[in-house]
N, C-alpha and C positions, 0 to 999 in steps of 0.2 A: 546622599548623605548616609555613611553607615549606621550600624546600632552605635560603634563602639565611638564614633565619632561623637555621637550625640551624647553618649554617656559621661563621656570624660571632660567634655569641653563643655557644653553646654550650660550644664545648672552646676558646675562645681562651685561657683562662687556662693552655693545658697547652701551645699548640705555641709557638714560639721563632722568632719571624725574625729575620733575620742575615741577614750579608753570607754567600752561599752557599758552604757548604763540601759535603767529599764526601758525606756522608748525606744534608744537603738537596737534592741533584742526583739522589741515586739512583731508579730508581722504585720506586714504594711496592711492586709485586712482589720487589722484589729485597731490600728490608730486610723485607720479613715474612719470606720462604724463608730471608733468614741469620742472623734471630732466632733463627726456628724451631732451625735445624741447633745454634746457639751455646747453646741455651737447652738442649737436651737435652744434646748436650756436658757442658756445666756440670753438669747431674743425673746424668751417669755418673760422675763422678768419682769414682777407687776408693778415694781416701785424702783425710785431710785436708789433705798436704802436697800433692798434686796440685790439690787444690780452691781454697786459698789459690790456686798458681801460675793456674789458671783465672781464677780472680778477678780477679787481677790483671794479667790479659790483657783479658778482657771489659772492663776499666773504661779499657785503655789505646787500645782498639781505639773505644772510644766516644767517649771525651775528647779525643783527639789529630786524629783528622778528623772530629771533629764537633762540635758546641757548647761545649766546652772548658770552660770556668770555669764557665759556667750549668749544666749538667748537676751537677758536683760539687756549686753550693748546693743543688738539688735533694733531692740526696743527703744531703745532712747531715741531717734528720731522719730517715731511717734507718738511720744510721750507730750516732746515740743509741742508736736502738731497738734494735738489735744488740748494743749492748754491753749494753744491759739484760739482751738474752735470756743472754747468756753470763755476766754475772752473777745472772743468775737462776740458772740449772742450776749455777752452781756453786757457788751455796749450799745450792739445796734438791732437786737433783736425787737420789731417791733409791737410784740407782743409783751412788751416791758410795760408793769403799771405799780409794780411796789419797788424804788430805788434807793439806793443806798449812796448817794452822791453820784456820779457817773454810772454807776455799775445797777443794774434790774435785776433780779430776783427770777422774773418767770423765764429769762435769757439766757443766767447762770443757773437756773435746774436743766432748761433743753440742752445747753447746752455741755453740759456734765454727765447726761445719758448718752447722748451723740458720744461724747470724748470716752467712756465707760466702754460704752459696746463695743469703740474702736480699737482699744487696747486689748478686750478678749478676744476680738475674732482674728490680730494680727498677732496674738500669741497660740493661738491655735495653729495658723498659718506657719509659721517660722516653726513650731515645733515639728509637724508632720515634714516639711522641708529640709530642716537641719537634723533630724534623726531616720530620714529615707535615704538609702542611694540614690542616684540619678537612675541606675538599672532598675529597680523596681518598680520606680514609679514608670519610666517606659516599657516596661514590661505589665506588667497589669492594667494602664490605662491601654493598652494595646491588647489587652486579652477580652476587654469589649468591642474595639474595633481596631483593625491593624493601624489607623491614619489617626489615634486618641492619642496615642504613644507622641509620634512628633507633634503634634497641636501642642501637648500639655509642657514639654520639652523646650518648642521654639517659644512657647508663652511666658514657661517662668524664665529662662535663659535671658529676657528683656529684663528683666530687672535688676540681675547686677552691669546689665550693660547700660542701661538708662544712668545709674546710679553713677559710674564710671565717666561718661559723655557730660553729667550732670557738674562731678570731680571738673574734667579737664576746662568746657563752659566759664566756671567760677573761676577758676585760671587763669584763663584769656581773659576774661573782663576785667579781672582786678589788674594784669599786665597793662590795659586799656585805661586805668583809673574811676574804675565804675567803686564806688563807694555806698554801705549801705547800714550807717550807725544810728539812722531814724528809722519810723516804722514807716513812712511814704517813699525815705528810700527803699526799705526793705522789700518793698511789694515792686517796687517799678524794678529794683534786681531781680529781683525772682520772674518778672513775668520778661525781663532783656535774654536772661538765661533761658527759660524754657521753652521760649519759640524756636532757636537754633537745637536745642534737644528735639522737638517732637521732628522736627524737617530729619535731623539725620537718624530717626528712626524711622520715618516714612523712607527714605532711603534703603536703608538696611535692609526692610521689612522687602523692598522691591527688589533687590540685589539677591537675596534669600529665595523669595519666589525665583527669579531667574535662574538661578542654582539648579533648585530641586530639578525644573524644567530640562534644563542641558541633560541633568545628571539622569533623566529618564523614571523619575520619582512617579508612581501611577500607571506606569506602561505592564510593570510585572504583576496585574491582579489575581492570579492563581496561585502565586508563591504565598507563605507565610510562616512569621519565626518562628523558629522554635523555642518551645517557650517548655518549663519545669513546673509545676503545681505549684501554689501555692498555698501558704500553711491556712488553716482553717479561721477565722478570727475567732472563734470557742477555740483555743487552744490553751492545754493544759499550763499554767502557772499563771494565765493572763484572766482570768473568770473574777478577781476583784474587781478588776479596773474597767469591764466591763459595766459588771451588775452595778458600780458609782457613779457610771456616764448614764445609763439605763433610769438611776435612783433621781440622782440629780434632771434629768427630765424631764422625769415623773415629775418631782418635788414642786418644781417650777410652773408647769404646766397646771398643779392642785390651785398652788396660789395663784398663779395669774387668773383661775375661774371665779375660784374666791373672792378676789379685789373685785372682781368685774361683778358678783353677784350683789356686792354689799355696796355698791355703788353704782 
């Protein structure tokens, strides 16, 4: 597999070009390091009401100078999923003792953190995705090890393909008269669909292997790309958005000690 192979085919389904905004400008050091910092941030949070308020900073600080509308459709199938989980927990979570007619109370708080932390770390996700080329990111996870590069490459590359098999799957079965207007049908569809998906990714995943193999992928270990520097992540015009991933951290990490001292 070449580079250019991998560049153009592989993850195109995931990154987004546009007319350049600030996360498409940044260099790719500087939105890993203020993922990173934003992404633990978010996991300290010491309450739920602080986590909401994280949340909903993580998704403003993504949307507003960066891919704007496309991001949120993104998001929308996770957003479902979220409500799922917090409707889950707060039907059958058993650690339910204060109820409000079917629905528990201690079910719909776990389960409202669960759904919370899911939507920051998938909007983090999507944004370093949709505002990276394919080249960068194979060029830098490969400036740690030459084999990071395809790893990180054939890993995110599965998920518009998943996505895609998932598409054609719902197709077929609906052509088949698989119906799913309840919620018992809705789960025995989803789990008809998903076993035909994971098999022709196990597939794939062995067909790929056998690829690289033919194609003598590991035989060349003294060769290596050539590769161009990368911009520094202190780079001049990007030093706010830093020191607020830095801040917010910080911030997070104070409180979480705090809750944990007075309690």
């Amino acid at each position: 597999m070449t580079q250019n192979d991998s560049e153009n085919g592989i993850m195109a389904g995931l990154y987004y070009e546009s007319a350049k905004n600030f996360w498409h400008c940044a260099p790719v050091k500087t939105k890993l390091f203020c993922s990173v910092l934003l992404l633990l941030g978010l996991i300290l949070s010491a309450n739920i009401s602080i986590l909401m308020v994280n949340t909903l900073f993580l998704l403003g600080l993504a949307v507003v100078p960066g891919p704007g509308i496309h991001l949120l459709k993104r998001l929308k199938p996770f957003v479902y999923f979220s409500l799922f989980i917090v409707l889950f927990h707060s039907l059958l979570n058993p650690a339910n003792t204060t109820t409000w007619g079917w629905l528990g109370w201690e079910g719909f708080l776990y389960g409202s953190t669960v759904a919370l932390r899911l939507v920051g770390i998938v909007s983090l996700a999507q944004l370093f995705l949709m505002t990276t080329p394919p080249g960068e990111v194979f060029r830098f996870f490969s400036s740690w090890h030459k084999d990071m590069g395809l790893i990180m490459l054939l890993l995110m590359g599965f998920l518009p393909v998943l996505k895609e098999e998932m598409t054609v799957t719902m197709q077929a079965q609906q052509t088949r008269g698989l119906h799913w207007q309840t919620l018992p049908e809705r789960l025995r569809a989803y789990l008809t669909m998903i076993i035909p998906v994971i098999i022709k990714a196990l597939y794939r995943a062995q067909g790929m292997a056998s690829l690289l193999l033919l194609r003598g992928y590991g035989e060349d270990q003294g060769t290596s790309i050539a590769q161009t520097p990368f911009a520094p992540a202190w780079s001049k015009g990007y030093y706010w958005i830093l020191f607020l991933s830095m801040g917010f951290f910080a911030a997070n990490l104070a409180l979480l000690i705090q809750f944990r001292l007075q309690y």
